[in-house]
C-alpha positions in Angstrom: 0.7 -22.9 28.3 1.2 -21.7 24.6 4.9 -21.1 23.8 6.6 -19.6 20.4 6.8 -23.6 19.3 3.4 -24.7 19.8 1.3 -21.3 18.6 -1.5 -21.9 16.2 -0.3 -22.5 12.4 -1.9 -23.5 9.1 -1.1 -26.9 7.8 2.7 -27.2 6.6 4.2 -28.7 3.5 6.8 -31.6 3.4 10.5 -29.9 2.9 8.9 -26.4 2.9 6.7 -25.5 6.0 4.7 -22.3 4.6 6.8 -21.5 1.7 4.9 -22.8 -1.1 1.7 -21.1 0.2 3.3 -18.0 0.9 4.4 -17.7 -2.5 1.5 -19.2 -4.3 -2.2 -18.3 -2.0 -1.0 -16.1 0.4 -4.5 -14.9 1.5 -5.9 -18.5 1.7 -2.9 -19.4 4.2 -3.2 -16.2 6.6 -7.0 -16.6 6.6 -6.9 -20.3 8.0 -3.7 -18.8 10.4 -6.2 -16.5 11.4 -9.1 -19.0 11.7 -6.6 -21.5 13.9 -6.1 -18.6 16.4 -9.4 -17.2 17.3 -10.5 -20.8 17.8 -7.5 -21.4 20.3 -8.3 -17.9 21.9 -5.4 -16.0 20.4 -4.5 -13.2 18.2 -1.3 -14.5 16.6 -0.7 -17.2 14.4 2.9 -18.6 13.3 4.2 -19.1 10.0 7.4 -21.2 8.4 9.1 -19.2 6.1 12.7 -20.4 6.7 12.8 -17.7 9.9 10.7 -17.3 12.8 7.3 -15.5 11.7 4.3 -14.8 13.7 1.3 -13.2 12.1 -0.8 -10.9 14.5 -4.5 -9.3 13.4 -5.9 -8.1 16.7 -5.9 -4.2 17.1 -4.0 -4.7 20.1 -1.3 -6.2 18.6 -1.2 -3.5 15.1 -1.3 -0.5 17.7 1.9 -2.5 19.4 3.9 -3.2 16.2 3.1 0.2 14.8 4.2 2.6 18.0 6.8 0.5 19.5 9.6 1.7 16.7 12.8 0.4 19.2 11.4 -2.9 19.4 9.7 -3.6 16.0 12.2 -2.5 13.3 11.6 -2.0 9.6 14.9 -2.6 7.9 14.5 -6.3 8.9 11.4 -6.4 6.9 10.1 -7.1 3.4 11.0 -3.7 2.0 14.4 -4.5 2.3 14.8 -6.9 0.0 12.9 -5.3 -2.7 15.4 -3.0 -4.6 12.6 -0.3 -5.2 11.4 0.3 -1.9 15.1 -0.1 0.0 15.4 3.3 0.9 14.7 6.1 2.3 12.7 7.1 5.1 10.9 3.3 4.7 14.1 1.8 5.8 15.2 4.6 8.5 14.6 3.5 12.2 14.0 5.3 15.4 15.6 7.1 16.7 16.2 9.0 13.3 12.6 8.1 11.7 11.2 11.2 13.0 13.2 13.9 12.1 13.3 12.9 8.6 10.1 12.2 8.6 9.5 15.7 9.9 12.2 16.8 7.3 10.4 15.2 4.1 6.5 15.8 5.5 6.1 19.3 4.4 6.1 18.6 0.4 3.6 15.7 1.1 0.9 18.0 3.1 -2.5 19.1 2.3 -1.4 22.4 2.1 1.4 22.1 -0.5 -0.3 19.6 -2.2 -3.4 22.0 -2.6 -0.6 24.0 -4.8 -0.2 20.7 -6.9 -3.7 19.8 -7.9 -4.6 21.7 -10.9 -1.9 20.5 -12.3 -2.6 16.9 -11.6 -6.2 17.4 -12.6 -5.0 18.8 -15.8 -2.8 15.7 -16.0 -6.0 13.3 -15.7 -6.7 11.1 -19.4 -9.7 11.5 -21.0 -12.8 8.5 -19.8 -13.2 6.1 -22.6 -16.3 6.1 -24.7 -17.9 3.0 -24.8 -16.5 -0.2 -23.0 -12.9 0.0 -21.2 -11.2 -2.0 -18.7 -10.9 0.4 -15.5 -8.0 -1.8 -14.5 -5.6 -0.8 -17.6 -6.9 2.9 -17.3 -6.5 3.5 -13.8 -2.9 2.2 -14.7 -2.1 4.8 -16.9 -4.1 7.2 -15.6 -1.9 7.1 -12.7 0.9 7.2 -14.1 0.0 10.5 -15.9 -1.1 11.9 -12.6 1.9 10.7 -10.3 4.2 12.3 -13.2 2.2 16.0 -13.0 2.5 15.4 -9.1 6.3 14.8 -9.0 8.0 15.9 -12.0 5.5 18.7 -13.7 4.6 15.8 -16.4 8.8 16.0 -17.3 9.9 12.8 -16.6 10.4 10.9 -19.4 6.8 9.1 -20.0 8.7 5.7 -21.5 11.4 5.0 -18.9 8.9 5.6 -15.9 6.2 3.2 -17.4 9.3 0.9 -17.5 10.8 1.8 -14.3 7.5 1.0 -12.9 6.4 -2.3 -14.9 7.9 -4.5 -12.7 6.1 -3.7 -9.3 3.0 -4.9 -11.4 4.8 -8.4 -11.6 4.3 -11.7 -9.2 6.9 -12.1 -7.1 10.2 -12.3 -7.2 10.1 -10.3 -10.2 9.8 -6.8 -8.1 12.6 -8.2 -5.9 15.5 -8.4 -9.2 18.1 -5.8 -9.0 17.7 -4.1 -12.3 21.3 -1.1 -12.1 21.1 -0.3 -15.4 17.3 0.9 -15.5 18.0 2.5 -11.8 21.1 4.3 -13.0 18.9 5.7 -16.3 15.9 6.6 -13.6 18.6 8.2 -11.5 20.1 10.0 -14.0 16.7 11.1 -15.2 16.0 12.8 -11.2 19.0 14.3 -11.3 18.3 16.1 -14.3 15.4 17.2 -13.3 16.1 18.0 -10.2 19.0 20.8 -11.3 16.3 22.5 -13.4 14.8 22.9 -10.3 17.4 24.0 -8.2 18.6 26.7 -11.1 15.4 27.5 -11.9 12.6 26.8 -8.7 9.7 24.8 -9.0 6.6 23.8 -6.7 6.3 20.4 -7.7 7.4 17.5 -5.6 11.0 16.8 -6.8 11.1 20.6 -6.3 10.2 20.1 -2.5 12.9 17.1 -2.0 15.8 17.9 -4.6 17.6 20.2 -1.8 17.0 17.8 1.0 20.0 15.2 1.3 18.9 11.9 0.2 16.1 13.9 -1.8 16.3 11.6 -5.3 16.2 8.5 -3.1 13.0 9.6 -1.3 11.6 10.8 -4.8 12.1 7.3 -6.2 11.1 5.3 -3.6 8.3 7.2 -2.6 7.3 7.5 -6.5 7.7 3.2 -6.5 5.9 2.8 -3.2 2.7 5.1 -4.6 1.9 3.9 -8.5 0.5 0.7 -7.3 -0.9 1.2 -4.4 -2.8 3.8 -5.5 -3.6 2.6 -9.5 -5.6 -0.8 -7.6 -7.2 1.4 -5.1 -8.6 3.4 -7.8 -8.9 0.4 -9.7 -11.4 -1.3 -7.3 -13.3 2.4 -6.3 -14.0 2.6 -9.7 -15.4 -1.1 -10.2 -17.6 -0.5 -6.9 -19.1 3.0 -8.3 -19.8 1.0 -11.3 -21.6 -1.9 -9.2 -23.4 0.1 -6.6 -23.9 3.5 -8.7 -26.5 5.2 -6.2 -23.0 5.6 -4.3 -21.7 7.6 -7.1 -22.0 11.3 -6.1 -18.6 13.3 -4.7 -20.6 13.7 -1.1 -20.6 9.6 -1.0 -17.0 9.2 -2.6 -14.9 9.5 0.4 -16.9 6.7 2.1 -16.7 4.8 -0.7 -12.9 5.0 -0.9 -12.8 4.0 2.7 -14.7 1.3 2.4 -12.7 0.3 -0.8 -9.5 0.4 1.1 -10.9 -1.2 3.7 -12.4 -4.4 1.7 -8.7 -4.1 -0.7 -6.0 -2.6 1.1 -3.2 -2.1 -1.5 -0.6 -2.9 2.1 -2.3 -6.3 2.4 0.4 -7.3 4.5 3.3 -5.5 6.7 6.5 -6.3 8.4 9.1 -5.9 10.7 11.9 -7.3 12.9 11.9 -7.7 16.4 15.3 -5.8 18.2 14.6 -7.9 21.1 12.7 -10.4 22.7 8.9 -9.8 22.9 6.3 -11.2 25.2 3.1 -11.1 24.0 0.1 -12.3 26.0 2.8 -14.9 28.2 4.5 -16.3 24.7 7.8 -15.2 23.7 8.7 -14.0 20.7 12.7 -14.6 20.1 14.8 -11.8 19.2 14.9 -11.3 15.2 11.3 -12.5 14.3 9.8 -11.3 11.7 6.9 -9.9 13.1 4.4 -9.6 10.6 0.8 -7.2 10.6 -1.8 -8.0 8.1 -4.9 -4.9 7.4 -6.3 -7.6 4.9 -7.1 -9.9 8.0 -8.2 -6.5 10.6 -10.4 -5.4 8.3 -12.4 -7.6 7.7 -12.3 -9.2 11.2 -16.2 -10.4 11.7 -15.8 -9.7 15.5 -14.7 -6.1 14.9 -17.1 -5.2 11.3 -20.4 -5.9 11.2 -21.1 -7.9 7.7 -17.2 -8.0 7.3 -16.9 -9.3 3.7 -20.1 -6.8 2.1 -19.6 -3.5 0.5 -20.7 -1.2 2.2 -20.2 2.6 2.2 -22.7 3.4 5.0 -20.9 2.0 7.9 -18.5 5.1 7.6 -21.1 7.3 9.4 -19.9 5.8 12.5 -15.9 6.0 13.6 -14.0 2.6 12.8 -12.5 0.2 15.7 -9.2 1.4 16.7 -6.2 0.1 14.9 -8.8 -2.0 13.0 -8.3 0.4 9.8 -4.8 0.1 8.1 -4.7 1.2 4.7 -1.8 3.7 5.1 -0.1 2.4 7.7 -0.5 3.8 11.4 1.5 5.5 14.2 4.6 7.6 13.3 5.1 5.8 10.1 1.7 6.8 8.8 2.1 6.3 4.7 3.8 9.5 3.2 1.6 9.4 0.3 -1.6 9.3 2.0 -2.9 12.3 1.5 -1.4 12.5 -2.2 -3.2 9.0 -2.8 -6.6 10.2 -1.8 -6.3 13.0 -3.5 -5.4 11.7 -6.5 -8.4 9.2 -6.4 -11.1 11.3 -5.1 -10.3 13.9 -7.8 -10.5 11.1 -10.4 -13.7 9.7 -9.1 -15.5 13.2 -9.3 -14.8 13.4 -13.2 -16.4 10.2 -13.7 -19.6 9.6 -15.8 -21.9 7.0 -14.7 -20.6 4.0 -14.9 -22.1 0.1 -14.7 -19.9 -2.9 -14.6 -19.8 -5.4 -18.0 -18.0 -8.1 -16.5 -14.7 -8.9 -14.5 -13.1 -10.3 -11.4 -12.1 -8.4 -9.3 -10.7 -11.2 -7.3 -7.6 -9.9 -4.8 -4.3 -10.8 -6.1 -1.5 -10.4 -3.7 2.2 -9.3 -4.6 3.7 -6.2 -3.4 0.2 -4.9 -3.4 -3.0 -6.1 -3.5 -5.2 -5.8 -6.6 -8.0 -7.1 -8.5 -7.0 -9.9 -10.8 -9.3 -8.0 -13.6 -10.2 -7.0 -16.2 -12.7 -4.8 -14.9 -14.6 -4.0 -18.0 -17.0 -1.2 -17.6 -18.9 1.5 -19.3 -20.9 5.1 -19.8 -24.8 4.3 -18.6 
């Protein structure tokens, strides 16, 4: 009988258990986890990071984590002890999740953000002549558009670049308290954010200044999207560039699917259990972190046909349930996704025709996961 202790694990390190692998090939150790578990008939794997950790890939065990809010908790998890992303509506629990969730929603709709995009199209640089690293420009491109988005293009350019460089950083570098640059970004939303209660605005601080807690959900939200969405675009624009009979705005939206699928900017996502669990006979102490991984679920070769190959076409047919996780899933759906895929499709229909110079687009995992780059591409 499998029990907590003797669950599948990848091979530990003297003094450290997982630690060291955790911090330094992440995506090596969780695929072997995962490998160790389908051959011993399971769907979770354990880890040693200094607390008990179990790893689950299965869509059973996603479609658990993500709708069973009492028992799997986010403000145990990672987010909490990364300064950018604790707060907000990612750290609030049931029973409150929902109402502010429902309280915060609107701004982040379809139909408000219809409202929003000339303006962020307007926001969108210029496409390089010649050779340019898609990498770099999706970064700043990003930034542009997430500023139009939020702020009308009024936040100061130079303090939100720096505001935002760290989250680009390996960890523990996201994870530093930094006050003095939070009290200037603070200071910053609350100046904007009077304009826009004198004065009105239809922009996204517009939406959330009057809401209590507004500027915290502005920044978080604002930290929790750059990324996530600048290495999604990122990699859509490397595989337009390296499969360009897929670049035409009726194929885009399979495309970014199947980007997101291969790369998904959550690679890996967390929680804490509020009480004891069992799961398929083995119990699973109260306080584990329980952890859910879309890297792992999507690309699953029992649940995705040719798992590790691009390919856009297999989006003709509906995905397997709570096998696709790129925002998230249940009640805490990501509050940018619609924004995000916006943003990128938007992008990907001003493209030229592209094809890829060289790179490596190689996943490197951190807060997010993106291509290790440069992605060096250019006009056909």
């Amino acid at each position: 009988m499998t029990t907590f202790s003797t669950l599948p694990q990848p091979p530990t390190r003297p003094g450290n258990g997982h630690l060291q692998d955790w911090a330094l090939r992440p995506l090596p150790l969780i695929e072997d986890g995962a490998r160790r578990a389908r051959a011993a008939g399971s769907d979770l794997f354990r880890l040693r990071l200094g607390i008990p950790s179990v790893v689950g890939f299965s869509p059973a065990w996603n479609k658990r984590l993500l709708s069973d809010l009492d028992t799997f908790r986010s403000a145990g998890g990672f987010s909490a002890v990364v300064p950018y992303l604790a707060g907000g509506v990612i750290l609030t629990d049931a029973p409150m999740h929902r109402r502010r969730r429902q309280t915060i929603n609107p701004g982040f709709g379809k139909k408000h953000l219809e409202t929003l995009r000339g303006r962020t199209q307007a926001a969108l640089p210029p496409i390089p002549d010649g050779e340019f690293d898609a990498l770099a420009w999706a970064d700043g491109a990003v930034l542009q558009l997430l500023n139009a988005a939020y702020f009308g293009g009024e936040f100061d350019s130079r303090l939100l670049h720096s505001f935002l460089a760290p989250l680009r950083q390996p960890f523990p570098v996201p994870a530093l308290p930094r006050p003095l640059l939070f009290v200037r970004v603070d200071a910053e939303l609350r100046r904007l954010a009077t304009r826009r209660l004198m004065a009105g605005g239809d922009d996204l601080l517009a939406v959330l200044a009057p809401i209590p807690g507004g500027l915290e959900e502005a920044r978080v939200s604002l930290a929790a999207a750059h990324d996530t969405t600048t290495h999604a675009l990122a990699y859509a624009v490397w595989h337009l560039a390296t499969h360009p009979q897929w670049h035409a705005p009726a194929h885009h939206p399979a495309v970014l699917k199947e980007t997101l699928r291969l790369h998904p900017p959550g690679w890996m996502g967390s929680r804490r259990l509020s009480r004891e669990v069992d799961w398929n006979g083995v119990q699973l102490p109260r306080g584990t972190l329980a952890l859910y991984a879309p890297y792992l679920s999507a690309r699953d070769p029992h649940l995705w046909d040719a798992s590790e190959q691009f390919r856009p076409e297999r989006w003709e047919n509906k995905p397997p349930a709570w096998a696709y996780l790129p925002f998230g899933g249940g009640e805490r759906l990501c509050l940018g996704m619609h924004l995000a895929q916006m943003l990128i499709l938007d992008v990907l229909a001003a493209l030229p025709p592209l094809r890829a110079v060289r790179g490596d687009d190689s996943p490197v995992p951190g807060i997010t996961l993106g291509p290790k780059g440069p992605l060096v591409v250019r006009r056909m």
